[in-house]
Each structure stands twice: as structure tokens, then as C-alpha cells.
C-alpha positions as CSV (number, residue, x, y, z in Angstrom):
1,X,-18.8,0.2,-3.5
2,X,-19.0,-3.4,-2.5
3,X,-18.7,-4.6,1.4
4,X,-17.6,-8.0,2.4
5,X,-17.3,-9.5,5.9
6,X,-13.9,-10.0,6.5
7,X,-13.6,-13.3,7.7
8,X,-15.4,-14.2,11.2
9,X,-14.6,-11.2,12.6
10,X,-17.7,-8.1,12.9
11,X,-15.6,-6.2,10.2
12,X,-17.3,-4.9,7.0
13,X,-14.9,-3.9,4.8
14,X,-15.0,-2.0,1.5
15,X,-13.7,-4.9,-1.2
16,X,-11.3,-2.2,-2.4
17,X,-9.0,-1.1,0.3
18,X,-6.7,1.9,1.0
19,X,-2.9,0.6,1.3
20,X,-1.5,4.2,2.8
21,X,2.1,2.9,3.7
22,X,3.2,5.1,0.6
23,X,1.3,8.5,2.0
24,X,4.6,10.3,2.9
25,X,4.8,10.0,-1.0
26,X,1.3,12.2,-1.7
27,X,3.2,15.2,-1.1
28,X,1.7,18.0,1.4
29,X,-0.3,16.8,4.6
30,X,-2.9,18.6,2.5
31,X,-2.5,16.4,-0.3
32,X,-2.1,13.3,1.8
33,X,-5.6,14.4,3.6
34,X,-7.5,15.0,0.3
35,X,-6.8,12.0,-1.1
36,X,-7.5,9.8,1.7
37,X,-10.7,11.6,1.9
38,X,-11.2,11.1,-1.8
39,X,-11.2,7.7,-1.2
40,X,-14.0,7.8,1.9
41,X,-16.0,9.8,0.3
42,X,-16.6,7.1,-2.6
43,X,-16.9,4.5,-0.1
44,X,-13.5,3.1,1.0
45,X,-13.7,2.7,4.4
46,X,-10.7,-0.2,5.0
47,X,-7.3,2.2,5.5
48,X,-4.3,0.0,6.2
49,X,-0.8,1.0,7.2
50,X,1.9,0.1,9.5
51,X,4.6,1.4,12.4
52,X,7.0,1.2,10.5
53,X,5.6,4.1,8.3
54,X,4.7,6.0,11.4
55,X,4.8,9.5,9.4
56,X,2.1,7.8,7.2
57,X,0.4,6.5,10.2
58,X,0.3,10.4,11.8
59,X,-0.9,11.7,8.0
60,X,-3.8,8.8,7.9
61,X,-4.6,9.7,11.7
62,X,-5.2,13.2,10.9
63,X,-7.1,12.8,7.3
64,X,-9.0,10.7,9.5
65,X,-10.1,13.2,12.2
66,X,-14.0,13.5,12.4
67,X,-15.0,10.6,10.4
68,X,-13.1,7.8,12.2
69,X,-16.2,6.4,14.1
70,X,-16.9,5.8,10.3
71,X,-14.3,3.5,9.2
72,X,-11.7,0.4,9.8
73,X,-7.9,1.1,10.3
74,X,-5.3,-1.2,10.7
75,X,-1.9,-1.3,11.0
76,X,1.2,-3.3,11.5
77,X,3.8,-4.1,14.2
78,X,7.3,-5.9,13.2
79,X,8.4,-6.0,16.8
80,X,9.5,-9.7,18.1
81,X,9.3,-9.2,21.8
82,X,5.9,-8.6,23.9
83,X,7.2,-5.3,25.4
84,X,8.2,-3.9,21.9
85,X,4.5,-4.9,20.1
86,X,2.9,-3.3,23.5
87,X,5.6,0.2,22.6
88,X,4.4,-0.1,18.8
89,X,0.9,-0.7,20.0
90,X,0.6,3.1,22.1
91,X,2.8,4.7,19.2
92,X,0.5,3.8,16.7
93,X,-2.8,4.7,18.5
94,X,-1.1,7.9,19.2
95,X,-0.4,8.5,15.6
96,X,-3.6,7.2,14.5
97,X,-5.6,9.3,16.9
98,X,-7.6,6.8,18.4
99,X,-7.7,4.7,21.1
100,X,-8.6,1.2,19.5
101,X,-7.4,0.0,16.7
102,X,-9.4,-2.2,14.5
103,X,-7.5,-4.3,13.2
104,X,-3.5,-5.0,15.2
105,X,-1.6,-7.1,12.6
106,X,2.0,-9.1,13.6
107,X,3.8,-8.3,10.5
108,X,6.3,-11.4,9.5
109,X,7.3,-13.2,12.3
110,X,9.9,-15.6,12.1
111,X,8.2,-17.7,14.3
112,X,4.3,-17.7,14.8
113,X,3.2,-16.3,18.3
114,X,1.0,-18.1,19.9
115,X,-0.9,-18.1,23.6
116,X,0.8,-19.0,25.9
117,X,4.5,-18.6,24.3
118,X,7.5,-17.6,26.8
119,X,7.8,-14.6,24.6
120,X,4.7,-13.7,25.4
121,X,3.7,-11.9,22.6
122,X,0.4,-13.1,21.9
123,X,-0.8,-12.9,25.7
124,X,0.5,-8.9,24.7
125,X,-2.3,-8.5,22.0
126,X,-4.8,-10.6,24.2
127,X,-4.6,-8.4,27.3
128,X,-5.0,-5.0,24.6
129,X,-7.9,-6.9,23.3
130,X,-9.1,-6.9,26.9
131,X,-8.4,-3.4,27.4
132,X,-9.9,-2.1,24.2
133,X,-6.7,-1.1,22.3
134,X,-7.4,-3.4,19.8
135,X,-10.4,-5.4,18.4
136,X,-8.8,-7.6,16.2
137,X,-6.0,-9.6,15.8
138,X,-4.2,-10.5,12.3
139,X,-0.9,-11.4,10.7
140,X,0.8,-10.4,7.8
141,X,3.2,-12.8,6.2
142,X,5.4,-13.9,2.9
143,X,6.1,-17.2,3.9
144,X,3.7,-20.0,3.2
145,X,5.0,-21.7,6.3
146,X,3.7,-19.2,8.6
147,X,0.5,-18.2,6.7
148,X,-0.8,-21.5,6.8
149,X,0.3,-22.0,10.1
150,X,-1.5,-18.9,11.1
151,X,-4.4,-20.1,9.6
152,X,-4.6,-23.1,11.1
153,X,-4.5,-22.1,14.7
154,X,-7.2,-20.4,14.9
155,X,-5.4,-17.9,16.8
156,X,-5.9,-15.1,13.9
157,X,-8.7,-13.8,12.4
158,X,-7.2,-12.4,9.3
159,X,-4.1,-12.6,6.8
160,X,-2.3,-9.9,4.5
161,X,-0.1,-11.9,2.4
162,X,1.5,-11.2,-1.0
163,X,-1.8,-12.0,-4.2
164,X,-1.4,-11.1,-8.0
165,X,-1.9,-12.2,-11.3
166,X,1.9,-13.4,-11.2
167,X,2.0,-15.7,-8.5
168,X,2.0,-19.3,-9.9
169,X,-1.6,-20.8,-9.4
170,X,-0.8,-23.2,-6.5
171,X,-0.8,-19.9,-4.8
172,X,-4.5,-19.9,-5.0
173,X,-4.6,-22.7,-2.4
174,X,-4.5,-20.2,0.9
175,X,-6.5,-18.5,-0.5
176,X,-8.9,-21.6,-0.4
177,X,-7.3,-22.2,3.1
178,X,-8.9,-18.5,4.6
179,X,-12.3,-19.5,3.1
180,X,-12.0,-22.8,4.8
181,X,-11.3,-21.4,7.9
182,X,-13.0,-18.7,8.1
183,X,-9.9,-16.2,8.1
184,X,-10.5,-12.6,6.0
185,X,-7.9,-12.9,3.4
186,X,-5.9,-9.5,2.7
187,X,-4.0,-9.3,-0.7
188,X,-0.6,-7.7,-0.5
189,X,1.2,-5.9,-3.1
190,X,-1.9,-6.6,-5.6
191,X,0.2,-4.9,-8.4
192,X,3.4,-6.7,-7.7
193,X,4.9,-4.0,-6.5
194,X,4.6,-2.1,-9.4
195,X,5.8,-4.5,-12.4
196,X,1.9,-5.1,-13.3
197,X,0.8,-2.1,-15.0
198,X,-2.3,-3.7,-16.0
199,X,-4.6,-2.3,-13.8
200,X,-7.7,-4.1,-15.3
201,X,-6.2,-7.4,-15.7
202,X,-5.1,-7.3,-12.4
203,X,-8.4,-5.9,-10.9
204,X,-10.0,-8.4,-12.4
205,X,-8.2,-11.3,-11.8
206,X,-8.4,-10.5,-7.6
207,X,-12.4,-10.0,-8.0
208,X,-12.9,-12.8,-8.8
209,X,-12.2,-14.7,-5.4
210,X,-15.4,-13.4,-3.1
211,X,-13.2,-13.6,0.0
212,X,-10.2,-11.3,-1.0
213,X,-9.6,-7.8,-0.4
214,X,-6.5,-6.0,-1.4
215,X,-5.1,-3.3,-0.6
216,X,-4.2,-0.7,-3.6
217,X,-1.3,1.6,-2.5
218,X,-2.3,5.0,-3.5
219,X,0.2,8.0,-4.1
220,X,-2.1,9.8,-6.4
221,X,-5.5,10.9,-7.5
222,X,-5.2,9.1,-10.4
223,X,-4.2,6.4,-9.4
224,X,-7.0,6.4,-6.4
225,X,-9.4,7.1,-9.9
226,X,-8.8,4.2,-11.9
227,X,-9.2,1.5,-9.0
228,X,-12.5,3.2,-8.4
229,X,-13.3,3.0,-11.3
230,X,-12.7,-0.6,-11.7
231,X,-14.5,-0.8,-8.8
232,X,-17.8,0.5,-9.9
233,X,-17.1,-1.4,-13.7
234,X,-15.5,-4.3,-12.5
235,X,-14.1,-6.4,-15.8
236,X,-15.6,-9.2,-17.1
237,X,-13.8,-12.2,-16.5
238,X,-14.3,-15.2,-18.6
239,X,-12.2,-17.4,-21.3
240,X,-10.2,-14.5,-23.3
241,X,-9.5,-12.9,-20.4
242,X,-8.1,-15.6,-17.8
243,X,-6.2,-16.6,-21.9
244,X,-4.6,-12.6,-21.2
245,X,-3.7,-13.5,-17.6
246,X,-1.9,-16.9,-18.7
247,X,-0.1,-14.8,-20.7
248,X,1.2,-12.4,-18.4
249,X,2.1,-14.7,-16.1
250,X,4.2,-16.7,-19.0
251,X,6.1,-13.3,-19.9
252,X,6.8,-12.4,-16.6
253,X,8.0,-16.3,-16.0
């Protein structure tokens, strides 16, 4: 398993990361446990969810239980106000079983938070900073507005936004802007949600930028088994097959 720094925060993360918004999928809480587990054992140790999935959040907390000194979790709040954030903010470590999370992530804003805004929702995730709820602070975006936005305020040390094989190349350029700024870049949806079912292409095509990490979303153990296996044989990617990913991106056009 490779580790990267993500961004300029302290966090090493495993290149491949665990997406487990889709746990309540797995089946049991037994099943969810043993493949989250699965996935630490072979050295994943980047788990990301959100509130808004709090049942996966309370079956990633408790696969979790023993080994969570061990790894980085981070999760998601879509709240717009400063009091809803700080509600998310317990819920979650409640669910998670923890009491810091890693990594606290605004998920789509409308319009960028920022210190010292009347709504005050920054100053929230500053003062849980403080209080050692959370150590680090991210978004998670769609727009291109926002992300770059984000990016250039220095206000957050990481971005989860939507990167695949499908996405026309001027995409690539925030990718370019993270690196720049020193912002740990987070791909979203790395399969497009499904419609690639290329797993090597698309594995492939995401290793080869040194400063992305994205996050498979796992239902399955073999599904966890191929992306760890790509992993530990990562594809070759030269001419004939960036000349495979031009074509999949002019089919799917």
C-alpha cells in the first residue's frame, strides 16, 4: 500500500481510500465490519463518509472499535448554519465513536464559509479545532466556482470533488490548482458513479496524478479485491493506454 501526505496537513493517507457512504448496502453489521476490516488489514487506513449516512457512520464507528488510534476518518456535514454544522459535528463523533475527527469536511456549500462570516460557520469549525473535535478542516464540492474558491483561500486544507476518466481534460486544471497550493486533492465518484466499469482504466488513469486520492465506494468483497489488487499491480500507463482512455471518454461523449 502506498501513503501520500495529503496536502499540508500531518495526514498520511493510504493512496487508495475507503468511500463507506454505501455501508448500509454491505448487508449485516457483521458484513459491514468484515469488510471494513478487510480493507485495514491490507493497509487502507483513509475511511470517508458523511452525516448524512449516519447509519453508515454508526457501522464504520463500530468496525472501527480498537484500531481507531490506527487510522484517518472523515466525514461530511451539509448543514448551512453554524449551530446545525456544531449539531452534525457531536452526532457524528457519537456515531463514529471518537472524540476527534480527522478530517471535518463542509459538503457543497452554496456559498463558501469563510472566517469571520455573519453565519459564522467557519469560526464553528475553528473553535472545534480549538477544542479538539476536529483536526482538520476540508470541503467537498461539484462546482468549480467554489472548489477553486476554496482553494484559493487558504482557509481549507483539503478538497473532495468529483475525478474520472470522463470528465473533459480541462478538469485536470484543479487538480493542478491543489498541487499549487498545497491542498490534498480527494477524488469523488472515481467510477462515475457506476457508468465506468473499467476498473483498470480507471485505476489507472487517477494514479497517475501523485497528489490524488480517491475514494472507492465499497459494497462488496469483491469489489474491495480488485481495487487492491490494482493497488499492489497498478497498470501501466503509457501511449496505448491514455489512446483506451480517449476512447472512453469519446463514447461516453
Amino acid at each position: 500500500m502506498e501513503y501520500i501526505a495529503l496536502g499540508r496537513s500531518d495526514l498520511l493517507v493510504s493512496r487508495t481510500a475507503f468511500g463507506a457512504e454505501g455501508l448500509c448496502q454491505a448487508g449485516s453489521a457483521e458484513d459491514a465490519a468484515g469488510l471494513v476490516r478487510a480493507a485495514y488489514d491490507s493497509g487502507v487506513n483513509f475511511f470517508d463518509t458523511a452525516h448524512n449516512h449516519t447509519d453508515c457512520e454508526r457501522l464504520l464507528g463500530a468496525a472501527l472499535y480498537g484500531v481507531r488510534q490506527n487510522v484517518i476518518v472523515a466525514t461530511k456535514t451539509a448543514s448551512a448554519s453554524a449551530g446545525g454544522v456544531l449539531r452534525d459535528l457531536e452526532e457524528s463523533l457519537a456515531a463514529l465513536q471518537t472524540d476527534v475527527i480527522d478530517l471535518y469536511q463542509l459538503e457543497n456549500p452554496q456559498t463558501l464559509p469563510l472566517p469571520g462570516d455573519a453565519g459564522g460557520v467557519y469560526d464553528v469549525l475553528l473553535d472545534a479545532k480549538k477544542q479538539g473535535k476536529i483536526r482538520h478542516i476540508g470541503i467537498a464540492a461539484e462546482s468549480m466556482e467554489t472548489a477553486v474558491e476554496a482553494v484559493e483561500s487558504g482557509c481549507y486544507e483539503t478538497l473532495q470533488f468529483p475525478f474520472h476518466m470522463l470528465l473533459p481534460e480541462e478538469t485536470d486544471s484543479i487538480v493542478k490548482l491543489c498541487l499549487q497550493h498545497d491542498v490534498g486533492f480527494i477524488a469523488m465518484r472515481p467510477l462515475c458513479g457506476g457508468l465506468l466499469m473499467n476498473i483498470p482504466l480507471a485505476f489507472g488513469f487517477l494514479r497517475q496524478y501523485e497528489n490524488v486520492v480517491p475514494v472507492w465506494g465499497v459494497k462488496t468483497h469483491d469489489e474491495l479485491q480488485q481495487i487492491l489488487f490494482f493497488e499492489a499491480h497498478p497498470p501501466l500507463v503509457d501511449e496505448a493506454f491514455m489512446n483506451d482512455v480517449r476512447a472512453q471518454r469519446s463514447f461516453f461523449s
